[in-house]
N, CA, C and O atoms as a GROMACS GRO file, in nm:
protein
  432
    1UNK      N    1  -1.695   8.470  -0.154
    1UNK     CA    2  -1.652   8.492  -0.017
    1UNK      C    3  -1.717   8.616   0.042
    1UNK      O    4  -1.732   8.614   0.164
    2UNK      N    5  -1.752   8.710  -0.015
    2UNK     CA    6  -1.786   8.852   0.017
    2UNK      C    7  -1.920   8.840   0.034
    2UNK      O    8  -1.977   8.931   0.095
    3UNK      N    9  -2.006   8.711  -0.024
    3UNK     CA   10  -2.107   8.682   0.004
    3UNK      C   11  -2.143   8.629   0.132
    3UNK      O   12  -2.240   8.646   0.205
    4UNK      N   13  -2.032   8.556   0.141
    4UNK     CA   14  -2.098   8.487   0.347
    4UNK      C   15  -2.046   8.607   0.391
    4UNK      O   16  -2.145   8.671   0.426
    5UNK      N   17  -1.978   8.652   0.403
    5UNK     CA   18  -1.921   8.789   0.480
    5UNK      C   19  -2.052   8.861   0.510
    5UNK      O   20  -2.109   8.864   0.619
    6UNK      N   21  -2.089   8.918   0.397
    6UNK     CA   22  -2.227   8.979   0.418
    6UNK      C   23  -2.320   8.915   0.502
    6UNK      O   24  -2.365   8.967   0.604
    7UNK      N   25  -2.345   8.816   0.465
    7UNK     CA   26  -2.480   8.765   0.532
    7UNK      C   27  -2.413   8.629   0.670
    7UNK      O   28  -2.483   8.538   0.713
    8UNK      N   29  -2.318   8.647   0.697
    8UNK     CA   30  -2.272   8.574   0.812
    8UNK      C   31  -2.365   8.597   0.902
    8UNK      O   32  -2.454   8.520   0.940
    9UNK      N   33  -2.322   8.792   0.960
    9UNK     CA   34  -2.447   8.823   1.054
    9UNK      C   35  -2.558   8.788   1.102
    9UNK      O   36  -2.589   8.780   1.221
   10UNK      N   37  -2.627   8.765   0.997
   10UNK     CA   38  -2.792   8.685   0.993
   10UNK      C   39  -2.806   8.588   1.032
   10UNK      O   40  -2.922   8.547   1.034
   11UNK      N   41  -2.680   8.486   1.092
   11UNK     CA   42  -2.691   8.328   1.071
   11UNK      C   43  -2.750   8.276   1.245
   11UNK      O   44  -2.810   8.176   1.284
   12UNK      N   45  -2.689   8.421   1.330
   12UNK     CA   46  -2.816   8.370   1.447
   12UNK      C   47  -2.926   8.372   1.462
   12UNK      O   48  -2.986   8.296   1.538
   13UNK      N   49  -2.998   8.499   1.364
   13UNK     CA   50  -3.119   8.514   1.416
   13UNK      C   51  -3.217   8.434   1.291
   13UNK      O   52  -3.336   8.452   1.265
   14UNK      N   53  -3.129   8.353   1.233
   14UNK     CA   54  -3.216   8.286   1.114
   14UNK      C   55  -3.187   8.149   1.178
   14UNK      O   56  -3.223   8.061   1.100
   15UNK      N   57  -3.135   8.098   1.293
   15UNK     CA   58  -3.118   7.986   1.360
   15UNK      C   59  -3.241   8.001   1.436
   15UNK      O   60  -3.344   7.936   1.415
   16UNK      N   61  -3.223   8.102   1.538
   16UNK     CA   62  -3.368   8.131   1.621
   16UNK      C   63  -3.495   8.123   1.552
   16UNK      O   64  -3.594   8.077   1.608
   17UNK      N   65  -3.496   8.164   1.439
   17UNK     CA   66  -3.657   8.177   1.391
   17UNK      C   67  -3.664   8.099   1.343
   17UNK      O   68  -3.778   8.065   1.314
   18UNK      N   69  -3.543   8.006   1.296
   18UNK     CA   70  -3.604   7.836   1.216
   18UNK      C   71  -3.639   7.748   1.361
   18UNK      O   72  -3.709   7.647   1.360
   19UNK      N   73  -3.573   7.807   1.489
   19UNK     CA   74  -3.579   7.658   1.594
   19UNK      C   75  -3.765   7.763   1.622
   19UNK      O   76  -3.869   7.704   1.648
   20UNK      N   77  -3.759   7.848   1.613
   20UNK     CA   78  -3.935   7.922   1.673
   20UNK      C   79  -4.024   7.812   1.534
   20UNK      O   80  -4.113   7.737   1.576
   21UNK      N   81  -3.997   7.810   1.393
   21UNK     CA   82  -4.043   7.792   1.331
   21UNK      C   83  -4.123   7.611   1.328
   21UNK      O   84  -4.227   7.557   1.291
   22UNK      N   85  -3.991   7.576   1.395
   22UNK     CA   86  -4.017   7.405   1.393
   22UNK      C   87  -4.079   7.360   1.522
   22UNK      O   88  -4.153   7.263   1.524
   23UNK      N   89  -4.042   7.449   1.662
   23UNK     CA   90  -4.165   7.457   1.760
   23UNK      C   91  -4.292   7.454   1.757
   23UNK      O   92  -4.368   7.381   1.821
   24UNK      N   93  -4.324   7.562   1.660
   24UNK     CA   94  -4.426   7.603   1.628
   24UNK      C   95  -4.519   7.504   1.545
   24UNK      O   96  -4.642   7.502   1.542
   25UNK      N   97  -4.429   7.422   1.481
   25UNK     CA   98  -4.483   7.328   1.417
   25UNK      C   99  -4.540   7.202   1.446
   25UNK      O  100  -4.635   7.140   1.398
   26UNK      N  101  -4.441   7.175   1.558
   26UNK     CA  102  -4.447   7.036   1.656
   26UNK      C  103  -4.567   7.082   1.749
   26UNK      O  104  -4.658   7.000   1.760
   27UNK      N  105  -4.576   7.159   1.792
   27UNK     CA  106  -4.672   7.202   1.896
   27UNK      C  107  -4.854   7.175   1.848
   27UNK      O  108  -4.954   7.111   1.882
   28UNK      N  109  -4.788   7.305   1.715
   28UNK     CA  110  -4.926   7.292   1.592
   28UNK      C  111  -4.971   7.185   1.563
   28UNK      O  112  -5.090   7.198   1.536
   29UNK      N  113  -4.925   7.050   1.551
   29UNK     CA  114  -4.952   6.906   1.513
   29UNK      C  115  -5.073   6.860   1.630
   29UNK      O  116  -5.189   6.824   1.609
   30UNK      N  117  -4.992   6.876   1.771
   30UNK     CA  118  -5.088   6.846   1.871
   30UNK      C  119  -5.189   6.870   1.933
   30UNK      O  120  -5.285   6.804   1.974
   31UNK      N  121  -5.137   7.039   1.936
   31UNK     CA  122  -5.255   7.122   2.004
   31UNK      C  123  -5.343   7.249   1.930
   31UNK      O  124  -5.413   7.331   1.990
   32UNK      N  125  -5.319   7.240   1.781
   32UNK     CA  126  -5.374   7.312   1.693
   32UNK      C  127  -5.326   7.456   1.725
   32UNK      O  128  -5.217   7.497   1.765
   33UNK      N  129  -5.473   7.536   1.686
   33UNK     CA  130  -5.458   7.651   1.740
   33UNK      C  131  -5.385   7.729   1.857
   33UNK      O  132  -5.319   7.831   1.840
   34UNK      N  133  -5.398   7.687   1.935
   34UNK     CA  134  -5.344   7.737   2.090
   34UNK      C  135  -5.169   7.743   2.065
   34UNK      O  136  -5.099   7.775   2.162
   35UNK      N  137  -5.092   7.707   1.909
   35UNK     CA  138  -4.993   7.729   1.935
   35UNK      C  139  -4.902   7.871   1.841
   35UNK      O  140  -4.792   7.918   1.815
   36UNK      N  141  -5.027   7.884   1.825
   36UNK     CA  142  -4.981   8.056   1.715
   36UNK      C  143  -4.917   8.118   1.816
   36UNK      O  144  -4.814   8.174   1.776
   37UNK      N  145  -4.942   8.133   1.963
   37UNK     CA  146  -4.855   8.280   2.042
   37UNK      C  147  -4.705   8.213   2.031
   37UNK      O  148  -4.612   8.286   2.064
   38UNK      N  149  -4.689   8.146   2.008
   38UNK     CA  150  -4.513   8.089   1.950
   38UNK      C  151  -4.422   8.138   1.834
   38UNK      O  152  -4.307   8.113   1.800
   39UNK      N  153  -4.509   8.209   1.792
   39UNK     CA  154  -4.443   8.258   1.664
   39UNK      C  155  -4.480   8.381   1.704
   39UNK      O  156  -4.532   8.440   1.609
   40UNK      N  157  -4.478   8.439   1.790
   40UNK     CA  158  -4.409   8.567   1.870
   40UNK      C  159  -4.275   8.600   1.880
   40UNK      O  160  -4.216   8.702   1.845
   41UNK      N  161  -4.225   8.472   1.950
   41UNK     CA  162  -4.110   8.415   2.014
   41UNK      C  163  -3.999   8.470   1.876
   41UNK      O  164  -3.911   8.555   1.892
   42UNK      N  165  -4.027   8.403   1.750
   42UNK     CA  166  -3.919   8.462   1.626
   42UNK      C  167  -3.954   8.670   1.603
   42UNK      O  168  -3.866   8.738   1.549
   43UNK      N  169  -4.072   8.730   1.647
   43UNK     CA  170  -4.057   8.831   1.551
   43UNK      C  171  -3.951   8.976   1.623
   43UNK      O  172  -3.947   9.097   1.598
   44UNK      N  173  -3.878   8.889   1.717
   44UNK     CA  174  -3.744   9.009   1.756
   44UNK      C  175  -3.612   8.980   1.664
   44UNK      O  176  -3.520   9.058   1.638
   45UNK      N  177  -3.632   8.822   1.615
   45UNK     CA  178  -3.526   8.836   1.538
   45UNK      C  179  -3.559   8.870   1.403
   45UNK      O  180  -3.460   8.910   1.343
   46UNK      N  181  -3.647   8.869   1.346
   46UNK     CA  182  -3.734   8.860   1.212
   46UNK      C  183  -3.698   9.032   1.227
   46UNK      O  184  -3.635   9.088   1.138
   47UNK      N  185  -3.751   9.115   1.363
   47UNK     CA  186  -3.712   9.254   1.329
   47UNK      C  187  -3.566   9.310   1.298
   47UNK      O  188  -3.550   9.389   1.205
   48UNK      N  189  -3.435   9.258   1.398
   48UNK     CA  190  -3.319   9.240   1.359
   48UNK      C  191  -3.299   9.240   1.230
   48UNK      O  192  -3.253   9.341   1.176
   49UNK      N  193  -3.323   9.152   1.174
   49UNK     CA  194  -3.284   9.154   1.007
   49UNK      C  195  -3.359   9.252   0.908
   49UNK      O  196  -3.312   9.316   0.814
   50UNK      N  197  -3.486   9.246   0.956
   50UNK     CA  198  -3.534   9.398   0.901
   50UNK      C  199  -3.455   9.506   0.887
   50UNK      O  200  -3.411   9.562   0.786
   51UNK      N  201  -3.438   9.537   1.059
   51UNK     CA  202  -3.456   9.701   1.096
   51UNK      C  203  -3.377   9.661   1.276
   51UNK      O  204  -3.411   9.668   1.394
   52UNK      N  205  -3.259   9.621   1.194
   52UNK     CA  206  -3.156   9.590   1.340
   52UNK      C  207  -3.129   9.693   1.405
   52UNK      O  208  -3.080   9.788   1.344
   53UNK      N  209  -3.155   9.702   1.555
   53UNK     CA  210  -3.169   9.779   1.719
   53UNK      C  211  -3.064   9.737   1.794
   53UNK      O  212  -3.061   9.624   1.843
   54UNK      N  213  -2.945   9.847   1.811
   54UNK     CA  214  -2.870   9.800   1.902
   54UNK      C  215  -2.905   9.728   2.012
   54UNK      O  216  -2.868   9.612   2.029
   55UNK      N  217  -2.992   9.806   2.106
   55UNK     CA  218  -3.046   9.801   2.213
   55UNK      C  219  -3.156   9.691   2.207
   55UNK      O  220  -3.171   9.665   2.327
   56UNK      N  221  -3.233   9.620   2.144
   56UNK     CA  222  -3.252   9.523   2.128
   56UNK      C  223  -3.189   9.347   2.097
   56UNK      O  224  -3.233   9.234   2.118
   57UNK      N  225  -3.066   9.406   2.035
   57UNK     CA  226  -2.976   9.287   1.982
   57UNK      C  227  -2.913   9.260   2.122
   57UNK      O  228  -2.884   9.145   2.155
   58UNK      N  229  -2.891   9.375   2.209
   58UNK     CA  230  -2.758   9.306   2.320
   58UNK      C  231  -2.935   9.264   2.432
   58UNK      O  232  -2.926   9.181   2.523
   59UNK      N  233  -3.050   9.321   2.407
   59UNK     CA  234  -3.171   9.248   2.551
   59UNK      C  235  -3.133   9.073   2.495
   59UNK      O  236  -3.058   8.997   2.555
   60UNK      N  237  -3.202   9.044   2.377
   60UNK     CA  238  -3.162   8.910   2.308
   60UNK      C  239  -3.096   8.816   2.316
   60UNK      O  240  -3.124   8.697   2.321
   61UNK      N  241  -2.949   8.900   2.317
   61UNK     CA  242  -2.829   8.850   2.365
   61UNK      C  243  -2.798   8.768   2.490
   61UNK      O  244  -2.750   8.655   2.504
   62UNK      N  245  -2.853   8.882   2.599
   62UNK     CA  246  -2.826   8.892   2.682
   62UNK      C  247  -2.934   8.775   2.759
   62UNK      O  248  -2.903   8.708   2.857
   63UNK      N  249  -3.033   8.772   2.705
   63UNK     CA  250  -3.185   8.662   2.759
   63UNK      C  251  -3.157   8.553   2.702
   63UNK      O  252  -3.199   8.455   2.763
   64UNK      N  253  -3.100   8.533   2.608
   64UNK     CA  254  -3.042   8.394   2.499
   64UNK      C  255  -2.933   8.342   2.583
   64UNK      O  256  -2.951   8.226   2.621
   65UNK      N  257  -2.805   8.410   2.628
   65UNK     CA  258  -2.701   8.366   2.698
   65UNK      C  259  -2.745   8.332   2.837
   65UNK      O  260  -2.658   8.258   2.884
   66UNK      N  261  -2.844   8.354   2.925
   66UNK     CA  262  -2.883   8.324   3.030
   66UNK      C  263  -2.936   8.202   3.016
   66UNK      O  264  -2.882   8.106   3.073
   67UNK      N  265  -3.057   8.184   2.933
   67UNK     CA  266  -3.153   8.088   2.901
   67UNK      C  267  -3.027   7.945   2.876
   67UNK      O  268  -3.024   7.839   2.940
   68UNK      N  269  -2.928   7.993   2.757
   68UNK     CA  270  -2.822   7.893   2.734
   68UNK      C  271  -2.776   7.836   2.836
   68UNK      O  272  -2.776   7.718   2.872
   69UNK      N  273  -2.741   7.920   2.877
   69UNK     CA  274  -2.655   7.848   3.051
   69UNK      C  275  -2.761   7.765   3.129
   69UNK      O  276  -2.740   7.644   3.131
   70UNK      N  277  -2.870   7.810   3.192
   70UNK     CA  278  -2.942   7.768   3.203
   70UNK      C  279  -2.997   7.570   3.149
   70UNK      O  280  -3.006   7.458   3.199
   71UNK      N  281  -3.016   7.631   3.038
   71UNK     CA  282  -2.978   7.488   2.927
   71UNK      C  283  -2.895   7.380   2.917
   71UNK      O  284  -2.926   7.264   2.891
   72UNK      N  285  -2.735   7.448   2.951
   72UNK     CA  286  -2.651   7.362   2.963
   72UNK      C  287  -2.622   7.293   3.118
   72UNK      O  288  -2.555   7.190   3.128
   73UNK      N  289  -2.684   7.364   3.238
   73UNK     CA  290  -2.688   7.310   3.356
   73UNK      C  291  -2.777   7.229   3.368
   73UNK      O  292  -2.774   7.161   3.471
   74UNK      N  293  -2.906   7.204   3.256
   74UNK     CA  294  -2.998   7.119   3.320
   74UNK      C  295  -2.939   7.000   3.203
   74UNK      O  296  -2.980   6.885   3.221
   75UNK      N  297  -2.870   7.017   3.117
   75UNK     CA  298  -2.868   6.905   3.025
   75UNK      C  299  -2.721   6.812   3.074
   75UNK      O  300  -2.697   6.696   3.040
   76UNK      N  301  -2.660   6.872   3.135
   76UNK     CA  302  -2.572   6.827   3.249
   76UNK      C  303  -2.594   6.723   3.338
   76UNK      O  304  -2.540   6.612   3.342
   77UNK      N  305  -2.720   6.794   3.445
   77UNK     CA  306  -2.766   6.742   3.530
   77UNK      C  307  -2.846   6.646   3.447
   77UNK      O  308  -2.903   6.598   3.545
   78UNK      N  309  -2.893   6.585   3.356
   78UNK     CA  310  -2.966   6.503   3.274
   78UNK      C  311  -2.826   6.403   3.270
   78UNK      O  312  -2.839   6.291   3.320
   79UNK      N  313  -2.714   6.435   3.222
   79UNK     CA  314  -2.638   6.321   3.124
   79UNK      C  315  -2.587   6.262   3.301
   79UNK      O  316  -2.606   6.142   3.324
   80UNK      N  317  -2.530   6.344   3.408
   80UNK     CA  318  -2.512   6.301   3.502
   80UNK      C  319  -2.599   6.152   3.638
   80UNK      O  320  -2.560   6.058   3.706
   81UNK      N  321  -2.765   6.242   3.596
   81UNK     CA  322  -2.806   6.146   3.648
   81UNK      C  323  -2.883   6.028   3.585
   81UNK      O  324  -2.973   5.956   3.628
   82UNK      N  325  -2.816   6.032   3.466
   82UNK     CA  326  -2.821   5.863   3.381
   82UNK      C  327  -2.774   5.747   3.462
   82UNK      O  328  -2.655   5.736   3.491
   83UNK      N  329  -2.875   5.648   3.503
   83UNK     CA  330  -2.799   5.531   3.479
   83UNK      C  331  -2.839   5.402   3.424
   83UNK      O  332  -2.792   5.293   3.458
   84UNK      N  333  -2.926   5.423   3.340
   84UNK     CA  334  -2.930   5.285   3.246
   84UNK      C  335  -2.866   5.380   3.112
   84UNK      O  336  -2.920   5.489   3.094
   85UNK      N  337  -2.773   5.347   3.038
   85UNK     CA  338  -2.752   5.412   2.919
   85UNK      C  339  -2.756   5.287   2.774
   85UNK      O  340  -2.680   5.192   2.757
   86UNK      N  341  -2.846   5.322   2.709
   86UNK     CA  342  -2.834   5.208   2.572
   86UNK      C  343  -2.790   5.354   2.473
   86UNK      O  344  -2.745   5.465   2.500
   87UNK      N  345  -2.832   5.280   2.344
   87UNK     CA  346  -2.784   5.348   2.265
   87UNK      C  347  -2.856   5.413   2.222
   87UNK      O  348  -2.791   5.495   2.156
   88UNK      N  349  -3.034   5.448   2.211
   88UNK     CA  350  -3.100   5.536   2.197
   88UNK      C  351  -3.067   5.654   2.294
   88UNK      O  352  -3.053   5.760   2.234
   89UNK      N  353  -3.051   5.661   2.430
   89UNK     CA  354  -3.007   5.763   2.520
   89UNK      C  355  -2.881   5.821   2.445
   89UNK      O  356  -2.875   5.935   2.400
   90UNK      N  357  -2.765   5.715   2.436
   90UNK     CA  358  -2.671   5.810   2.390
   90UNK      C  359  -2.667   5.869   2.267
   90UNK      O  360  -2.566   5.934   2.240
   91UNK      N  361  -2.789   5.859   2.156
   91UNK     CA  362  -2.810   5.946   2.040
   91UNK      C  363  -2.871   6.032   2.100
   91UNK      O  364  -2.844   6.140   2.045
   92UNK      N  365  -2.963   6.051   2.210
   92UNK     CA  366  -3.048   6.125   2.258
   92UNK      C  367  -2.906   6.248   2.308
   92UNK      O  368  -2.889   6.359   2.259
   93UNK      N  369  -2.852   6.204   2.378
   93UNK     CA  370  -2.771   6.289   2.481
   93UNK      C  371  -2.662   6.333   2.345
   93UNK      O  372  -2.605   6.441   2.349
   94UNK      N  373  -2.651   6.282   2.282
   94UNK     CA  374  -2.548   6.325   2.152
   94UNK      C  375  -2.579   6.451   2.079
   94UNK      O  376  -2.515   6.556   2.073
   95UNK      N  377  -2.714   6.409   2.016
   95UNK     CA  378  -2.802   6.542   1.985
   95UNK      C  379  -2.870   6.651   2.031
   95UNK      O  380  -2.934   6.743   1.982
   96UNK      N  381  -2.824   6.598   2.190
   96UNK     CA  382  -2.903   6.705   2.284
   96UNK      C  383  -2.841   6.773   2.309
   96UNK      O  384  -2.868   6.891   2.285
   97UNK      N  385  -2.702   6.730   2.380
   97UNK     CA  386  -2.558   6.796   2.345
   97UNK      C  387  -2.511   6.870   2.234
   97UNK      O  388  -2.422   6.953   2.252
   98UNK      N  389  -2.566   6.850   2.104
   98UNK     CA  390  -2.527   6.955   1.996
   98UNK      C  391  -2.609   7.037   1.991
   98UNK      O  392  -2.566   7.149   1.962
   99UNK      N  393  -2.726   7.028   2.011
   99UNK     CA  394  -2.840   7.154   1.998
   99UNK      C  395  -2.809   7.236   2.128
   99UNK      O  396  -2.798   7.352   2.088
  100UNK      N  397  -2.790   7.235   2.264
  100UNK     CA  398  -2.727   7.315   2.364
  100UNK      C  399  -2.612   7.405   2.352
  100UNK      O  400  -2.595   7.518   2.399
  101UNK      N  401  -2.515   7.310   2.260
  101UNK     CA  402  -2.383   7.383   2.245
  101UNK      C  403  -2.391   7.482   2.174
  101UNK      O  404  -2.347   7.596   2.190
  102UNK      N  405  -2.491   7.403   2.036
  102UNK     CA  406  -2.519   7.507   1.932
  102UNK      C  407  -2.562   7.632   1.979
  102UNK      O  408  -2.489   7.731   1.973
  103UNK      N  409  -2.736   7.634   2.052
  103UNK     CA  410  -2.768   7.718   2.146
  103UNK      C  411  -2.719   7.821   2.158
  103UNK      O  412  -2.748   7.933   2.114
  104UNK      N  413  -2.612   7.771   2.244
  104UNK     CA  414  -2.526   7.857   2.341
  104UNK      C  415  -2.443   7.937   2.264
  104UNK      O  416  -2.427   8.053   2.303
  105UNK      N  417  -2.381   7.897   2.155
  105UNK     CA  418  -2.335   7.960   2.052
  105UNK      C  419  -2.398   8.071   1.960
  105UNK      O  420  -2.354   8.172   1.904
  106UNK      N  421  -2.498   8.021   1.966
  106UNK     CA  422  -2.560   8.152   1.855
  106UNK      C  423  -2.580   8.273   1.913
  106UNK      O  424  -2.566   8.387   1.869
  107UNK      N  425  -2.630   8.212   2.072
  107UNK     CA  426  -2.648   8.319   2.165
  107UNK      C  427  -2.607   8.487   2.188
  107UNK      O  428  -2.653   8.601   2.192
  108UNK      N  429  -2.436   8.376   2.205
  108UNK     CA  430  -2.324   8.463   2.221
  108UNK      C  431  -2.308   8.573   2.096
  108UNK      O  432  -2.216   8.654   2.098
   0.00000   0.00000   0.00000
């Protein structure tokens, strides 16, 4: 137990640098090279766990919780202006819906 305790902390910014990580990957498949400046995007949290910055953790925070919201108004406006729905959409909107919420959660 004293073990997740410890390393609970870590569990946002090791969310962020796995979703930078798998970007980075999908991108890399298509457009090769041109997608290394993406793995920029992880090294504020990669520093966090290093060599954690107050004043960096709440900019993060604070650009993550915007971006989230952000996120959740357009994925809104997505499920709203559906109107053919099968059942690929609603796995689509299912999982799109958990990765937003999630999102928004780690954010915070």
């Amino acid at each position: 137990m004293n073990t997740i305790v410890k390393y609970a902390k870590f569990i946002p910014y090791l969310y962020f640098i796995a979703i930078t990580a798998f970007w980075f990957t999908d991108v890399n498949r298509s457009n090769g090279i041109s997608a290394y400046p993406i793995l920029l995007f992880g090294m504020p949290f990669l520093w966090q766990i290093i060599k954690p910055n107050e004043k960096l953790n709440r900019t993060l925070g604070i650009v993550f919780v915007c971006l989230s919201s952000y996120m959740i108004l357009a994925y809104l406006s997505d499920l709203i202006g559906l109107i053919n729905i099968n059942q690929s959409v609603l796995s689509f909107l299912f999982y799109g819906g958990l990765i937003v919420v999630t999102n928004f959660f780690m954010a915070l």
